[in-house]
C-alpha positions as CSV (number, residue, x, y, z in Angstrom):
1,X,-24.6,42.7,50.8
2,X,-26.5,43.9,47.6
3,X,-24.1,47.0,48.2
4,X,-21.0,45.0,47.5
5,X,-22.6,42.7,44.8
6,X,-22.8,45.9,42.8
7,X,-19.3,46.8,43.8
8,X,-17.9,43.7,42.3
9,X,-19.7,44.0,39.0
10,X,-18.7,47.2,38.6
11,X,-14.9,46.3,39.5
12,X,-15.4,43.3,36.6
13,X,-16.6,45.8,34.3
14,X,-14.0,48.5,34.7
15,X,-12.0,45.3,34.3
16,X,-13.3,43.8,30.9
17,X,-12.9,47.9,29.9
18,X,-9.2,48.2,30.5
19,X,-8.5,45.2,28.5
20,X,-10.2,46.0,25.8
21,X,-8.7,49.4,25.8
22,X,-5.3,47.5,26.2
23,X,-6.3,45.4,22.9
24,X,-7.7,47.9,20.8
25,X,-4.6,48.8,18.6
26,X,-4.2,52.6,17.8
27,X,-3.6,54.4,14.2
28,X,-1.2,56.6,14.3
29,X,-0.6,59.7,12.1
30,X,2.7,59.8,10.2
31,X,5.4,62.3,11.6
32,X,5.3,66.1,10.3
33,X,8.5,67.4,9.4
34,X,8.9,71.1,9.3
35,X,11.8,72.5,7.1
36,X,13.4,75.5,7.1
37,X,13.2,76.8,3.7
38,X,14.4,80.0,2.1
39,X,11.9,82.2,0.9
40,X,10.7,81.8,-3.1
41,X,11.6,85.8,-2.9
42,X,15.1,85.2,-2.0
43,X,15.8,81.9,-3.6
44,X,14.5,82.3,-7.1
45,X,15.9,84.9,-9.7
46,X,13.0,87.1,-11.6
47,X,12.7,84.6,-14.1
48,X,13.1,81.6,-12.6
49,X,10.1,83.0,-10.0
50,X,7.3,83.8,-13.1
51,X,8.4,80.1,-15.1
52,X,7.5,78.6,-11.4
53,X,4.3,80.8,-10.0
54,X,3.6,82.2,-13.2
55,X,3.5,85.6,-11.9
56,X,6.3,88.2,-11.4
57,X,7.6,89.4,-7.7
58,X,6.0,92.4,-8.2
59,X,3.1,91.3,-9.0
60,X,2.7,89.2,-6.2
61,X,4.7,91.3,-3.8
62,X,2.2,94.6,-4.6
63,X,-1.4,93.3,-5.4
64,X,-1.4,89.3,-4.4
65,X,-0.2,89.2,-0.8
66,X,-2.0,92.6,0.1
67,X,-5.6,90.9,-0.9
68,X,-4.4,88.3,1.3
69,X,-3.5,90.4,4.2
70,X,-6.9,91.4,3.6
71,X,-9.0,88.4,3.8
72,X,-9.7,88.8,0.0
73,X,-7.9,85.8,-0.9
74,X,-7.7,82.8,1.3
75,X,-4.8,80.5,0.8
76,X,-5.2,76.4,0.7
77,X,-2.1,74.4,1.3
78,X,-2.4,70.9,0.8
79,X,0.8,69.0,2.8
């Protein structure tokens, strides 16, 4: 009998459990959109590029991304 007194207050506490987790209200994250966009490379004319990164294509195309490549340079985007 001590067997199945056991039984039934572990059934009541698996009980008192799932309604708590049925209670508990969850925070959800908002919804990330990804977006197609063109590249800056493509998009922006010579000038309009250096007035927005303040560098040239070049610049960036020849020395920037290769450090980057290369672990040089780490890159933090903040969404």
């Amino acid at each position: 009998m001590d067997i199945f007194i056991e039984f039934d207050d572990f059934f009541d506490f698996l009980n008192v459990v799932d309604e708590q987790l049925e209670n508990e209200q969850v925070d959800r994250l908002p919804k990330r959109y990804l977006l197609d966009l063109p590249s800056p490379f493509e998009f922006y004319s010579d000038t309009e590029f250096k007035l927005r990164y303040r560098f040239s294509k070049n610049t960036v195309r020849d020395i920037l991304l290769p450090l980057v490549a290369e672990g040089y340079i780490t890159i933090e985007v903040y969404l």
